[in-house]
N, C-alpha and C positions, 0 to 999 in steps of 0.2 A: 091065314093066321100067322103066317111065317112075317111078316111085313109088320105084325103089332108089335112082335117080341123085341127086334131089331130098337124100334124109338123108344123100350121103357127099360132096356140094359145101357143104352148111352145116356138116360135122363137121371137112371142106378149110377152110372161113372161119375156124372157132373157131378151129382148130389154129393157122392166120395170126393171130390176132388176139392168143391165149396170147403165137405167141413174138416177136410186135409189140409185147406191152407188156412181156416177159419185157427185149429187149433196153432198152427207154424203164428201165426201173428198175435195169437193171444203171449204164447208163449215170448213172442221179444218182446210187449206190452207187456208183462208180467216184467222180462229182466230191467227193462227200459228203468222201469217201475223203483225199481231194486237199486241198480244206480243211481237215481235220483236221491234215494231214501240215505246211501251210501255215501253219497257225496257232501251231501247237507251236511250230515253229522261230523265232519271230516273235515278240520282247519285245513286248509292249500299250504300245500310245503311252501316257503320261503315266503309266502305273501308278495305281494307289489311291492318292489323296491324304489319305488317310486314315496307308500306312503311311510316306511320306513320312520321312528323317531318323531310320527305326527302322535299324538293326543286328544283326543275327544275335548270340547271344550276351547275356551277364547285361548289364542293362540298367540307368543308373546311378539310386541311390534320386528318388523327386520331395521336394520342399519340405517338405512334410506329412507326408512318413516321414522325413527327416533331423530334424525339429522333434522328431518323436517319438521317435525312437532316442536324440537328445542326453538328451530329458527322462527317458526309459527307462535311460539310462547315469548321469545324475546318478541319480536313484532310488538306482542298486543302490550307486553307492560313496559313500553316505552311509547306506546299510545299512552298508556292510564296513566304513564308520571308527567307525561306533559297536558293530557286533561286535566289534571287537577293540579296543576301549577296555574293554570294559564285562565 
């Protein structure tokens, strides 16, 4: 009888041990949890300096596309004045 005892106190350990680390993981699943919840709510200090002075919405042309658009719009109405001279 001494031989049954022995496999149903280490099968008693295991079982402790399962819901000893069962609770240790709920519990960082819980915090995990908690900084998630924490972090959402909570603008990032300084933001991306990167999007800095951007704006939601059409965004106005840079230097080098107004350069070109002008040159792009001379272009076409010096097309249309000699279209409709000629």
């Amino acid at each position: 009888m001494a031989t049954r005892g022995r496999p149903t106190q280490q099968k008693r350990q295991r079982e402790r041990a399962r819901q000893e680390q069962r609770k240790l993981k709920d519990a960082r699943r819980q915090e995990a949890k908690e900084r998630r919840a924490q972090a959402a709510t909570q603008p990032r200090a300084g933001g991306d300096p990167d999007l800095e002075g951007i704006v939601a919405g059409p965004q106005p042309l840079a230097e080098w596309q107004v350069e070109g658009l002008a040159t792009f719009e001379e272009a076409d109405e010096s097309a249309e004045e000699s279209g409709h001279n000629g």
